[in-house]
C-alpha positions in Angstrom: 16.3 -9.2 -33.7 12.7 -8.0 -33.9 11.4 -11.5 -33.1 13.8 -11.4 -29.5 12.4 -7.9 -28.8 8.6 -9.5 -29.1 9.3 -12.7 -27.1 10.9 -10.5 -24.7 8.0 -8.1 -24.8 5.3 -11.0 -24.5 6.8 -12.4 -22.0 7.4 -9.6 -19.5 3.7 -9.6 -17.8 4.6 -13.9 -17.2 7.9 -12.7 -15.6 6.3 -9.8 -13.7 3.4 -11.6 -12.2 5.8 -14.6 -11.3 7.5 -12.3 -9.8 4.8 -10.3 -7.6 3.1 -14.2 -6.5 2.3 -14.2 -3.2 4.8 -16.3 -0.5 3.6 -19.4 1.1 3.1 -17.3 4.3 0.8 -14.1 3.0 -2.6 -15.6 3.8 -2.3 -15.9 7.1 -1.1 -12.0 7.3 -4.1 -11.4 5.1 -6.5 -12.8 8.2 -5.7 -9.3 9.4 -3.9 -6.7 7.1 -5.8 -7.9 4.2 -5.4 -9.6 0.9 -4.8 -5.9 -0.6 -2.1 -4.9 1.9 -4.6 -3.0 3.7 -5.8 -3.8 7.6 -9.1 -4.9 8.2 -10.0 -3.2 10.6 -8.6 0.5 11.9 -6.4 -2.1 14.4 -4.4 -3.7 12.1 -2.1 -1.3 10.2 -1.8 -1.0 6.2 1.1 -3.4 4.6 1.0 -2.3 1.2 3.4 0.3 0.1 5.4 0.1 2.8 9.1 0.1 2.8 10.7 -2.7 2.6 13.4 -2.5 5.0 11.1 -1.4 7.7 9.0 -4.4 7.2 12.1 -7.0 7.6 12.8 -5.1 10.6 9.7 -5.2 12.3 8.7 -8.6 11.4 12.5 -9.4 12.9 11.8 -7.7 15.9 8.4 -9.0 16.4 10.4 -12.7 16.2 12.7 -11.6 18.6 10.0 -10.6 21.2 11.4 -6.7 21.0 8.2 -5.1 20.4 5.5 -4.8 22.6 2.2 -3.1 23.0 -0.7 -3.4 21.2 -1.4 -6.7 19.1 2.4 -7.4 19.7 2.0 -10.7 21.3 -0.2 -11.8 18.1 2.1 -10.8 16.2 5.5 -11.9 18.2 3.5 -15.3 17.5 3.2 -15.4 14.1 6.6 -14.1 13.6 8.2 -16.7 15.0 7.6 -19.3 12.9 8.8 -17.3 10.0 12.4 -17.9 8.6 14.7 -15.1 7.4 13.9 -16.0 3.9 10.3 -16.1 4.7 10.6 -12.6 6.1 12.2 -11.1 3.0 9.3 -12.4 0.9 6.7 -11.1 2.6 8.5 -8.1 3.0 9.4 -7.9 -0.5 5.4 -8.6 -1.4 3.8 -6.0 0.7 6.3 -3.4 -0.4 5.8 -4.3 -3.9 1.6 -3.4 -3.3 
């Protein structure tokens, strides 16, 4: 039993940084909002930390040309290449920050 609890134990910082990699996609939002999560300039707004929901519905409505204003058409292009399951990740990453 005590040799489960220390593989399990050892093993959790494999599992959690696995876990936390960064998608395929979070380089290119790192051109602006940073490799931290936070923008690069006062223009580009803070990823990190934010709520997760919120960020699968802006990048969704960014894809679906609903927001505008702003850097909006920068990002309405980078947001629609991105698939459903490439928006959760990213989502799920910056959140996760």
């Amino acid at each position: 039993m005590n040799k489960i609890i220390l593989a399990l134990a050892l093993s959790l910082p494999f599992v959690t940084a696995t876990a936390n990699a960064a998608p395929a996609k979070a380089p290119i939002c790192a051109a602006c909002h940073g490799a931290d999560g936070i923008g690069t300039t006062a223009d580009y707004p803070n990823l990190a930390g934010q709520k997760e929901a919120y960020l699968v519905k802006a990048l969704e409505a960014y894809r679906a040309k609903q927001r505008s204003g702003g850097l909006a058409m920068v990002m309405q292009a980078q947001a629609a290449s991105l698939t459903n399951e490439e928006i959760a990740e990213l989502a799920a990453y910056f959140a996760a920050m």
